[in-house]
Structures are given as structure tokens and as C-alpha cells.
C-alpha positions in Angstrom: 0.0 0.0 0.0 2.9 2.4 1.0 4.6 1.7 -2.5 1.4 2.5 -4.6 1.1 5.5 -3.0 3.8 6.5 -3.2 4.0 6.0 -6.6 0.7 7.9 -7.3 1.9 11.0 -5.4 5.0 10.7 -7.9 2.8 10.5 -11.0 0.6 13.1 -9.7 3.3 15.5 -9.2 5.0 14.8 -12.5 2.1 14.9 -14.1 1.1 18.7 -12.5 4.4 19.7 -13.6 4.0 18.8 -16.8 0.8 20.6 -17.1 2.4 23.8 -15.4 4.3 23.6 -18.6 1.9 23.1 -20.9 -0.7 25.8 -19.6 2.2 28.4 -19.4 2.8 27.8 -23.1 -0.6 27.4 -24.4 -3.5 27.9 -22.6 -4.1 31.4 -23.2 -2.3 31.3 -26.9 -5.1 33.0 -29.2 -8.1 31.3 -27.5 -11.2 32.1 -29.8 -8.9 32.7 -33.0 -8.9 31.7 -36.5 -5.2 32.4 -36.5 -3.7 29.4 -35.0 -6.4 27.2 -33.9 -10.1 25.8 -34.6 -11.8 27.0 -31.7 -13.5 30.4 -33.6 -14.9 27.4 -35.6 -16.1 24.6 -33.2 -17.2 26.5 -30.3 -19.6 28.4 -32.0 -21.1 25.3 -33.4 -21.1 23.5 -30.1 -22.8 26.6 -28.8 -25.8 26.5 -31.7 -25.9 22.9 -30.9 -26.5 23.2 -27.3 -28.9 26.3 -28.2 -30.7 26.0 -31.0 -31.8 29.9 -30.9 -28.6 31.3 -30.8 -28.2 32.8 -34.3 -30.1 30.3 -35.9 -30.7 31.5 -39.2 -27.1 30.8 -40.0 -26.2 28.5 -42.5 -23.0 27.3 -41.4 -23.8 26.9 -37.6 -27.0 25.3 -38.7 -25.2 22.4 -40.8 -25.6 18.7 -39.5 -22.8 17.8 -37.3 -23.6 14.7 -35.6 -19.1 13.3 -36.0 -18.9 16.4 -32.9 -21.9 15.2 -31.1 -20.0 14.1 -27.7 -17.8 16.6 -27.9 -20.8 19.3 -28.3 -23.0 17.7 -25.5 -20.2 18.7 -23.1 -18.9 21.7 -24.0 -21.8 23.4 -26.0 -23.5 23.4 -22.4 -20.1 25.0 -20.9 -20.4 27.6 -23.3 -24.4 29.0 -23.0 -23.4 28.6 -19.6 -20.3 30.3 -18.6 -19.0 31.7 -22.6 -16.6 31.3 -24.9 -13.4 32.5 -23.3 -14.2 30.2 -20.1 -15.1 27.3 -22.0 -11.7 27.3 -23.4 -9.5 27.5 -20.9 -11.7 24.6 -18.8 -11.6 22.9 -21.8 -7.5 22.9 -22.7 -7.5 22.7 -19.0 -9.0 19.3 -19.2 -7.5 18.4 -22.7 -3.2 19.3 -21.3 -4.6 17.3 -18.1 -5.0 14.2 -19.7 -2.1 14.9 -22.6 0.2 15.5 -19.2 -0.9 12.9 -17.4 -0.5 10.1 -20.4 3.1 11.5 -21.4 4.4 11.0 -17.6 2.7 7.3 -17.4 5.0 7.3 -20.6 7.7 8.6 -19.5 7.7 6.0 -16.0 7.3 3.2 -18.3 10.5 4.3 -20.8 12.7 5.1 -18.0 12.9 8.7 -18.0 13.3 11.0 -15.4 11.4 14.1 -14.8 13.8 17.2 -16.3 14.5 14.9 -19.4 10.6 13.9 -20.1 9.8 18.2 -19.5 12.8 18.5 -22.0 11.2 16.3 -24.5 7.4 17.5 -24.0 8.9 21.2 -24.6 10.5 19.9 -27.6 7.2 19.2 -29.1 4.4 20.9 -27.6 6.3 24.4 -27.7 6.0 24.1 -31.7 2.5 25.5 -31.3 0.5 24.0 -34.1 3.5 22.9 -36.0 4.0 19.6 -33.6 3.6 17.5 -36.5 6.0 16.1 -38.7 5.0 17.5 -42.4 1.0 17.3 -42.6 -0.1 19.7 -40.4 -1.2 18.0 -37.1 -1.4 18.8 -33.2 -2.2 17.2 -30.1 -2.3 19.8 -27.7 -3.4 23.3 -28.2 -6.3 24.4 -28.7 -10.0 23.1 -27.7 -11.5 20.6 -29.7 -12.8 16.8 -30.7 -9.4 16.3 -31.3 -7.3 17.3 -28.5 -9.8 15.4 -26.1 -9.1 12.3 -28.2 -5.7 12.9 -28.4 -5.4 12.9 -24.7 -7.0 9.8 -24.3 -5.2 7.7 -26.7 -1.7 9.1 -24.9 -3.1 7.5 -21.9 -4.1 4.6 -24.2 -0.4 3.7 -25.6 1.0 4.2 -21.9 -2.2 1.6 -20.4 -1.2 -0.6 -23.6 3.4 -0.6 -22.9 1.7 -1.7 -19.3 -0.4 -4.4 -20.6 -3.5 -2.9 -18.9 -5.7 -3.8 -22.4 -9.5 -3.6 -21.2 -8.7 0.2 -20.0 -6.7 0.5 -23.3 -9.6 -0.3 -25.3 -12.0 1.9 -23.8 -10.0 4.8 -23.6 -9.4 4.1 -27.6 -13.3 3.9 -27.9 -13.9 7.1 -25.6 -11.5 8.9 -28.4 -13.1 7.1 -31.4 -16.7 8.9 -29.8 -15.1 12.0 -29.8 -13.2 12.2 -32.4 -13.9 9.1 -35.5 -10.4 9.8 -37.3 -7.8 10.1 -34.8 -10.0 7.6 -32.7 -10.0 5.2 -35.5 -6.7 5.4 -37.1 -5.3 4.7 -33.6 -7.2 1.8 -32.9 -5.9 0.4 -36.3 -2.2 1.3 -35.3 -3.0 -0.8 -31.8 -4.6 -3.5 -34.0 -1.3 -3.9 -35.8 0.8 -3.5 -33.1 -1.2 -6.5 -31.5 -0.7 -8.6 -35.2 3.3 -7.5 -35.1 3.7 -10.2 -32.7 0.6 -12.3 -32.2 1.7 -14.9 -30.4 3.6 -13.2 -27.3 0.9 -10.2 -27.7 -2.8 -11.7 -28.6 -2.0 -14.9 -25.8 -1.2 -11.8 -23.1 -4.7 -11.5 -23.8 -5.6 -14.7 -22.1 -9.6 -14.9 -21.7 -10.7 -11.3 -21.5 -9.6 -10.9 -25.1 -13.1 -11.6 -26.5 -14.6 -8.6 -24.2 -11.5 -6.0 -26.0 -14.3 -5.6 -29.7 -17.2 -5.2 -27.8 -15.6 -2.4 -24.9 -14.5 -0.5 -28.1 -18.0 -0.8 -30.1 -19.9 0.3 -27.3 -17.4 2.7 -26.3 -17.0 4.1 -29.5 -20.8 4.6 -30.3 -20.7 8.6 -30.2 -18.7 8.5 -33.8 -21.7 5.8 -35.5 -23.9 8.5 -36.9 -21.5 10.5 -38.2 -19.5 7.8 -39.4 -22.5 5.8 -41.2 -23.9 9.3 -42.8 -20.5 9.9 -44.5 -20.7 6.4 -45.5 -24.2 6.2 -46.8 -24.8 9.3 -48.0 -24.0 9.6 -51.8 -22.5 12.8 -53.3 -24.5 15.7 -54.9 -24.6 15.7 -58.8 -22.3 18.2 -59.9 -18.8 19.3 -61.7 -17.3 19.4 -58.6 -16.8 16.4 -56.0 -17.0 17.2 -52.1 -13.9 15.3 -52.0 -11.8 17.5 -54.2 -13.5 20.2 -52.4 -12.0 19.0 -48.9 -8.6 17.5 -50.1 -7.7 20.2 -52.6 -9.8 23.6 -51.9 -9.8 23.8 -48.1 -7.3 21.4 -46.6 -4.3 20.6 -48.9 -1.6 21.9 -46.1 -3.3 18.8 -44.3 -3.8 16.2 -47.2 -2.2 16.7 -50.4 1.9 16.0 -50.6 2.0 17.8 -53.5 0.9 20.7 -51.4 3.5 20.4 -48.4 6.9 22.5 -48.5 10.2 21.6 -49.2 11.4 22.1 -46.3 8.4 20.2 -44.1 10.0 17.0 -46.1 13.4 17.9 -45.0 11.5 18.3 -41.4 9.9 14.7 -42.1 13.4 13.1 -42.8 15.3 14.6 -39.4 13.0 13.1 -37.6 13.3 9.4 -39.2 16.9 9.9 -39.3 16.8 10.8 -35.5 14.4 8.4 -34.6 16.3 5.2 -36.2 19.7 6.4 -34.5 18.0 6.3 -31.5 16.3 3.2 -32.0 19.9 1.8 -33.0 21.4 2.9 -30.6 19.0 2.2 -27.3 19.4 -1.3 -29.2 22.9 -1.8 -28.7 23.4 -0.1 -25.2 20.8 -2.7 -24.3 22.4 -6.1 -25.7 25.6 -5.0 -24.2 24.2 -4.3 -20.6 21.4 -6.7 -20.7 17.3 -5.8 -21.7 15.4 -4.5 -19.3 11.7 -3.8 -19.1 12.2 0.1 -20.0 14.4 -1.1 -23.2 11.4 -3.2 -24.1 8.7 -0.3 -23.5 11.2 2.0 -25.9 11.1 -0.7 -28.8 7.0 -1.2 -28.4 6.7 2.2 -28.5 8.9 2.6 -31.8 7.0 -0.4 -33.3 3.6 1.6 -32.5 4.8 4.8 -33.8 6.2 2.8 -37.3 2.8 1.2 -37.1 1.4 4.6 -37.5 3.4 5.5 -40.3 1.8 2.8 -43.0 -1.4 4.7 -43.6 1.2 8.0 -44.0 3.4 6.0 -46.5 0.4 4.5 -47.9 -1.5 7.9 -48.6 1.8 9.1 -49.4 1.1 6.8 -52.8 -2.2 6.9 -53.1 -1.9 10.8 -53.7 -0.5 9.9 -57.4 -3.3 8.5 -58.6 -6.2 9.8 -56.5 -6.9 13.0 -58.2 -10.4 13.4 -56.6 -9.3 12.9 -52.9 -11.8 9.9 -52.4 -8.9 8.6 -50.3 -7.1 11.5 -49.0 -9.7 12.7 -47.1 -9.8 10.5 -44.5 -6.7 11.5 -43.4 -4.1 8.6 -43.7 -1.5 10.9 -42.7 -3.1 12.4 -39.3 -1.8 9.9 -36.5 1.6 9.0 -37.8 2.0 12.8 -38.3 1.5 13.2 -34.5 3.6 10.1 -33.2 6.5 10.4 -35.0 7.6 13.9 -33.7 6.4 12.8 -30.1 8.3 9.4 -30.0 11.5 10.4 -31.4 11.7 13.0 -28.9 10.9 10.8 -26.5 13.3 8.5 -27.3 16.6 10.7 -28.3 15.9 12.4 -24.5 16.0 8.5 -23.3 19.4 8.3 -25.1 20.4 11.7 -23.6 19.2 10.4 -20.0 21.0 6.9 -19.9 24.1 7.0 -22.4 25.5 10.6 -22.1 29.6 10.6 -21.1 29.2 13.5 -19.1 25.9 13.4 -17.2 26.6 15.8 -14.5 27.5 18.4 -16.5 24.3 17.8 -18.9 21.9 17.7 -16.1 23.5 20.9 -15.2 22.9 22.6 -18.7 19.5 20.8 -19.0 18.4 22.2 -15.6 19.4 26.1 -16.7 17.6 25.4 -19.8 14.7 24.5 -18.5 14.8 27.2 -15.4 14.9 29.8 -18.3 12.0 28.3 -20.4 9.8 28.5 -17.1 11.3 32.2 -16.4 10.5 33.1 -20.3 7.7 31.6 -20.6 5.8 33.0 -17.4 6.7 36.5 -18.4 4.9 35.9 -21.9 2.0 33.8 -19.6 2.1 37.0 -17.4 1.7 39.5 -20.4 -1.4 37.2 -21.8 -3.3 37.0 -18.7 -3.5 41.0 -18.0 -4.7 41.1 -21.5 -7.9 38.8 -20.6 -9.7 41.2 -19.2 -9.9 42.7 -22.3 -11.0 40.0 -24.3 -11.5 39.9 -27.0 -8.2 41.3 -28.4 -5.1 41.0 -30.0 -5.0 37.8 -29.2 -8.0 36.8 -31.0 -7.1 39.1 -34.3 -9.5 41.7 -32.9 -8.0 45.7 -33.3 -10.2 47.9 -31.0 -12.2 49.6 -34.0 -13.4 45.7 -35.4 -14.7 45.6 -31.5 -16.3 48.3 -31.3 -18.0 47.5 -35.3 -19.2 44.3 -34.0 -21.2 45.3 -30.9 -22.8 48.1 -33.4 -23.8 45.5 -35.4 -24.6 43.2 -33.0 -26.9 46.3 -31.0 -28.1 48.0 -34.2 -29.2 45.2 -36.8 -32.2 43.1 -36.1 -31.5 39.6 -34.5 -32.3 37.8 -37.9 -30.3 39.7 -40.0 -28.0 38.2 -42.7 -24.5 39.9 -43.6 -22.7 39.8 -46.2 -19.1 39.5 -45.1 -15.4 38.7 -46.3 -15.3 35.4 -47.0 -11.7 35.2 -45.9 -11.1 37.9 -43.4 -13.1 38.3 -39.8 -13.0 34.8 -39.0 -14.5 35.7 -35.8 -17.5 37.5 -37.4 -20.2 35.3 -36.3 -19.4 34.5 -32.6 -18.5 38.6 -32.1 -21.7 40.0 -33.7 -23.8 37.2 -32.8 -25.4 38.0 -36.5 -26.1 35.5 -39.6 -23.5 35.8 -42.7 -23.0 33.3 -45.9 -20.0 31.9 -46.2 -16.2 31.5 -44.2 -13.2 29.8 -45.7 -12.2 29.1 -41.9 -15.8 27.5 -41.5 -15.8 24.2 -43.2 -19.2 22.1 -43.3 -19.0 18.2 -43.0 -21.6 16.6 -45.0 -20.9 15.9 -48.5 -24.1 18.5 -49.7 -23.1 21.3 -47.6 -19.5 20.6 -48.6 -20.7 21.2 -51.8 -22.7 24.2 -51.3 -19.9 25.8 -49.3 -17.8 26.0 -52.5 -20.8 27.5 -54.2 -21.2 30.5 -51.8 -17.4 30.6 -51.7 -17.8 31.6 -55.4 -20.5 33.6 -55.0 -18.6 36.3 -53.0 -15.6 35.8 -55.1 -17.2 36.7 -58.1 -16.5 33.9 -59.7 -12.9 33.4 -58.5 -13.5 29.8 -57.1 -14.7 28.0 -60.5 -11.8 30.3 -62.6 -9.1 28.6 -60.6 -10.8 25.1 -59.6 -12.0 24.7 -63.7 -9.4 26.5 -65.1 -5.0 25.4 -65.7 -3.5 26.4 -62.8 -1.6 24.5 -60.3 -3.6 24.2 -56.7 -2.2 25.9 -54.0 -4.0 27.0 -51.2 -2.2 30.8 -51.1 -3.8 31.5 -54.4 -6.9 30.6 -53.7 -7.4 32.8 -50.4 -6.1 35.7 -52.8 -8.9 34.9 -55.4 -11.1 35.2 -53.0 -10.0 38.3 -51.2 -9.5 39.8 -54.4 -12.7 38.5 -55.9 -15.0 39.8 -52.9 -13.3 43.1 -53.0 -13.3 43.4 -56.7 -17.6 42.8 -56.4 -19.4 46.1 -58.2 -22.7 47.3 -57.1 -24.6 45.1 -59.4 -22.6 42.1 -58.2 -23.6 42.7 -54.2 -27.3 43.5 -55.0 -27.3 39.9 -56.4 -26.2 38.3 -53.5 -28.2 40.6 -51.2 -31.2 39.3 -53.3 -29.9 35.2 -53.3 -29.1 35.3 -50.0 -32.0 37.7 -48.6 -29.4 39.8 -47.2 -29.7 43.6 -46.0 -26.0 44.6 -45.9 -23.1 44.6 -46.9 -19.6 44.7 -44.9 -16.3 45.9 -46.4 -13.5 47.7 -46.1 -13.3 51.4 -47.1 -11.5 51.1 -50.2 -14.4 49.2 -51.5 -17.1 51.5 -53.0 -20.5 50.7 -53.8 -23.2 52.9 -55.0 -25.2 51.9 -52.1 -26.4 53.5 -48.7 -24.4 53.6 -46.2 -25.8 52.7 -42.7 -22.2 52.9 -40.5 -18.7 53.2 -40.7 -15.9 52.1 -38.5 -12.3 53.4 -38.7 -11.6 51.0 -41.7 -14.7 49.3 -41.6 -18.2 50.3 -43.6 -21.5 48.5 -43.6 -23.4 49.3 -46.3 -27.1 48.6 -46.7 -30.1 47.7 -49.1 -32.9 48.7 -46.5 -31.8 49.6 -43.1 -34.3 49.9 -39.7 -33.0 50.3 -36.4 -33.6 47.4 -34.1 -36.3 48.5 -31.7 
């Protein structure tokens, strides 16, 4: 009894410590903003989900989203209850808890000590949102489906090295609910982890292995709806596939290689490179001093993590032949994209711990190191706390005279009135004025028909700059596109915006000053002007 408490104090400490270093870094990095994270997207949703009368003439927060549904129950209800800005920092608060507290079960189980697992958590998690290898993906930042699942598949992999499986399972199932993708790709990477070694791994089983299919099923039910609608449901008929649509329009820096910088494959190489020196090298101090059950842990977890990396190599080839992105877009690069970064630093800090020829003075420099991360980083914490208060801000892309635009528009305009706004730009348009618009490259739909119909409006307020590029002989890339759009909207005449104001039984029309229309004017903001068809004050 004395020895497993004292070993949960340990893990409890460790694991506070790690989150002290996680919150200082990101908790209050750009909450609510369509710079870095998604939360300006799903928390609005979960919000209209959870309140059905909040803005609820608005296409985009009106859209089916049954693949967020657990996710939504919980934190849609945080949010008409306490508001945005509270909602996410309980939520990442929750989210770096369980990302923490998996990464230290880790850590125990690979031998490493406390200064050399906060060295390696730095070394990915400080990245922001470019913790991933090449593609694009993040575990921990900000709140959504996908940091929850993320945290409980860490704890997963840690319960799996410890041969705790029925725990394993449902915690993979928990993340599945919330989050189908990364829930499912990282139930296949167990699976073949399991079928690496069959007959050492599937006999550990013994006679509880029959329960393991029907934990995850049940477990996993939150993610059946949405998975069997985007199974069932056949596309629209149309020139344009929802596929292409998600693959190549919106998300290429996420799914198409041919998309991804030179220098992100570079990135991608280092850490293979890095990652088999360590592996050969853990490999050899251990045959000469004998295996012990940490070595072990280090070579499952490197067989998980290479596990990970078929459906990347796989989608890798795929993206040669599958113009359309009827493959691509279910991500086969997501999980691998995550675990290799987080193992090989894992892993080269094990080789730093245990095989270093001058360990005194390394803990020495690694304990400076990290005394002036936590001094830096608590000044910058410091500096974003006083500006809370003032939220929204900076922080959130918000200059003082888009503030004080919004609550005019949100205290002036009627509480079903539609804007027409930059399709690009303002992000946060929807959540700040609390007021319907038509269309946001930052706010993707899910279902194959409103997939479809989001590229339509797209080229509605472009004027047509959508189709020219999509139908046209240019080379995708996702920079052009955002300034066909931005060009296109502002480029709209008078004749152009009446038209939409008619389609899309609009009122106004919001801008920038530069843009002139032959239309009246109902306010003006520093930069900002709203123009209007028919304008009555809200009584």
C-alpha cells in the first residue's frame, strides 16, 4: 500500500508539472482565434448545438454535425453557460490534463526522469500548431474533438506498454466517440501492433480478449452517426466532388503532398533519421548491458509509432493516382504525423538520460535550460493574462475599432439579419456579432451537400474566382486561392452585391473602405463600412 502511494503521489506530481508547462505555453495562446487554432470554428457550433436559438438562421452553424456530437453535448453546455473564453481554458485545462498525465505514465514506463521527459514535451508541444512532422497535425493546443481524443489515446499507448488492455480499449473507444479519425486510425495502429507479434501479444490476452471488440464498439458509439452518414450518403450531382472540395480547396496543407513545402519534407526526414539512430542505438546499449523492461517499453513504443506510419506511406502513394481525394480525405496521414515527432523526442531524451559521457555536467545545462523556459515563458503567460480582461483582443485578431464595429452591429441590426461579409477575413465575425453571414473559408461544413454548397457560396462572394481557378490550368495551391477570393470579394461592383443581397436575402453589406458601392451607407468604423439595401433600427 505504501509503495502505490507513493508512486501515485510521484505521477501526480509529475504529471502537475507537466501541465504547469503546458498551460504556461498554451493555454491562453489565441483562445477564440482563426489564426492558429479551430476553436473560432467549433465552439460556435457546439454553442448553436447546445442552443438552438442562438443565431439560428445561420447557414453554417446550422449544418448537421452529428461526427462532434459528444464533444458538443459537453462543452456546447459550458459555453451558454459560462461563454466562450471560459469554455476554453476549462476545456484545454481538461485536454493538457489528460495529454500531461499520459506523457508522464509514458515517461515511467521508458525510464525517463522528470527534467529529461519536460525537455522532451517542450521539444514538441512548444511548436505551437506545428507539432507535427510534415502534414499539419497537433495534439495539444487548442480546444477541440481532437485534442480530447488525443489525450486519451496518450493515456491509451501508456495503459497498452503496461499491458492494462481492457482500459486500453475503452479509452481508444472514448477517443473514437469523440473524435472518429484520430480515434480510429489509432485503434488500427494498436490492431497492428497487436498482429506485429501475435503470439507473445494476442496470448497476453488470455480470456478477457473476447470482451476487448465489444468495450471499443460500445465505447466508440458517439462516432456511428456520423461515421454511417459519410458512408451512406452519396455525393450531390455536380462538376465538382465534395472530395476534391475537402482535399484540394480547403485542406491541402493537411492532405495533399504535393501541397507540403520543401522544407516540411526535410523536417519529415530529421525526424526518421533521428528516430532510427535512437532506436539503434537504445538497441545496442541494451544487448551489451542486458534488456530491461524500460528497453522493451522503448522498442514497443517505436513499433507503435512505425505502425502509425503505414497509412502515411500509404497515402503518401495513393496521392499519385487519386486525383479526386476519395482517399485523401480520411486523413491517412493524421496519426503517424503526430507520433513520430512525439516518439523520437521521446526516445533521443532517453538516449540523452541513460548513455551521455558527461551526465553531471548535462543535467546541469539541461536544468538552466529549462529554469529559463519557465522564467521566459511565465513573463509571456504573465503578459497574456492582464490582457484577458480585455478579451477579445489581439489575441483573437480583434483591433479595437473591429470591436467596437461588431457590438454596433450586433446592438443595431435586427436579430435575424444576414451579412454579407469577407469570406476570408473576420473569422471571428459570427461568434463577435452574434449576427447571420453566408459563407467562411475558416468555416468548413461536413456533410458531402453542404460541402458542396460551401464551394458555391465561396464563389459567389468571389465573383466567380472559385470556379476560374478550380476549372481553369492552374496548379492548386491554397495561397492563391485565399487571394482569389479576397481579391474577388473586393473586386464585387454594385450590381454584383445586389445579387447576392437578393440570393441570399441579405440587408448589408460589410467591407472595407477602399471598397465602393453605389449603395447606402448605414455605418462606418475606422476601416470598416456596412453598407445597406434597407436599413431599420432594431427597436
Amino acid at each position: 500500500m505504501v509503495r502505490i502511494s507513493s508512486d501515485f503521489s510521484k505521477t501526480v506530481l509529475q504529471t502537475t508539472i507537466v501541465l504547469i508547462f503546458l498551460c504556461l505555453r498554451l493555454l491562453l495562446d489565441s483562445n477564440m482565434s482563426g489564426l492558429v487554432w479551430n476553436e473560432v470554428d467549433v465552439l460556435p457550433l457546439a454553442k448553436q448545438f447546445a442552443d438552438p436559438n442562438w443565431i439560428h438562421n445561420d447557414w453554417y452553424l446550422s449544418s448537421e454535425t452529428n461526427y462532434r456530437y459528444l464533444f458538443q453535448v459537453i462543452f456546447g453546455w459550458l459555453i451558454v453557460h459560462l461563454g466562450f473564453l471560459p469554455t476554453s481554458i476549462i476545456g484545454r485545462l481538461i485536454c493538457y490534463t489528460l495529454v500531461a498525465w499520459g506523457i508522464v505514465l509514458l515517461g515511467q514506463k521508458l525510464g525517463l526522469s522528470l527534467s529529461y521527459l519536460l525537455l522532451a514535451t517542450i521539444a514538441v508541444t512548444y511548436q505551437g500548431s506545428l507539432q507535427g512532422a510534415i502534414a499539419g497535425e497537433w495534439f495539444v493546443g487548442g480546444l477541440e474533438a481532437k485534442a480530447v481524443a488525443y489525450g486519451l489515446i496518450l493515456l491509451a499507448i501508456a495503459l497498452m506498454l503496461s499491458r492494462k488492455y481492457v482500459l486500453m480499449i475503452l479509452l481508444l473507444g472514448c477517443a473514437t466517440s469523440f473524435h472518429v479519425l484520430v480515434g480510429g486510425w489509432a485503434f488500427l495502429t494498436t490492431f497492428g501492433w497487436f498482429c506485429l507479434r501475435p503470439k507473445e501479444r494476442l496470448w497476453q490476452l488470455g480470456q478477457k480478449g473476447w470482451l476487448l471488440p465489444i468495450i471499443y464498439l460500445n465505447a466508440s458509439a458517439g462516432a456511428i452517426p456520423g461515421s454511417l452518414q459519410q458512408l451512406l450518403t452519396s455525393p450531390p450531382l455536380g462538376n465538382i466532388s465534395p472530395a476534391f472540395i475537402y482535399v484540394f480547396l480547403r485542406l491541402p496543407h493537411h492532405l495533399n503532398p504535393f501541397a507540403w513545402h520543401p522544407i516540411l519534407w526535410l523536417r519529415l526526414i530529421v525526424y526518421l533519421l533521428i528516430l532510427a539512430r535512437c532506436m539503434i542505438s537504445l538497441k545496442q546499449k541494451a544487448d551489451a548491458k542486458g534488456w530491461k523492461a524500460e528497453d522493451y517499453a522503448r522498442f514497443e513504443l517505436a513499433e507503435f509509432t512505425l505502425i502509425s506510419l503505414i497509412p502515411f506511406v500509404a497515402g503518401v502513394a495513393i496521392a499519385f493516382f487519386d486525383h479526386q481525394g476519395r482517399w485523401l480525405q480520411y486523413y491517412p496521414f493524421r496519426f503517424g504525423d503526430m507520433m513520430l515527432p512525439l516518439t523520437t523526442c521521446l526516445l533521443l531524451a532517453c538516449n540523452l538520460e541513460k548513455f551521455s559521457p558527461q551526465k553531471l555536467k548535462l543535467r546541469f545545462w539541461l536544468a538552466t535550460c529549462l529554469s529559463c523556459i519557465l522564467f521566459v515563458q511565465s513573463a509571456f503567460f504573465t503578459q497574456q493574462a492582464i490582457a484577458v480582461p480585455a478579451f477579445p483582443s489581439k489575441q483573437q485578431d480583434v483591433d479595437p475599432q473591429w470591436k467596437l464595429m461588431s457590438d454596433w452591429i450586433r446592438d443595431h441590426t435586427a436579430e435575424d439579419a444576414i451579412i454579407i461579409s469577407h469570406p476570408w477575413k473576420l473569422a471571428n465575425f459570427t461568434w463577435m456579432t452574434e449576427r447571420a453571414t453566408i459563407a467562411k473559408l475558416k468555416l468548413f461544413p461536413q456533410t458531402k451537400e453542404a460541402i458542396v454548397e460551401y464551394y458555391e457560396r465561396l464563389n459567389d462572394l468571389s465573383g466567380g474566382a472559385v470556379a476560374k481557378i478550380y476549372f481553369g490550368n492552374e496548379e492548386l495551391d491554397q495561397r492563391k486561392t485565399v487571394k482569389a477570393i479576397s481579391a474577388g470579394f473586393s473586386n464585387l461592383n454594385t450590381a454584383q452585391v445586389q445579387e447576392l443581397m437578393t440570393k441570399y436575402q441579405s440587408n448589408y453589406f460589410l467591407t472595407d473602405d477602399s471598397h465602393h458601392l453605389d449603395l447606402p451607407i448605414v455605418h462606418t468604423q475606422a476601416a470598416y463600412i456596412l453598407y445597406g439595401r434597407a436599413y431599420k433600427e432594431k427597436n
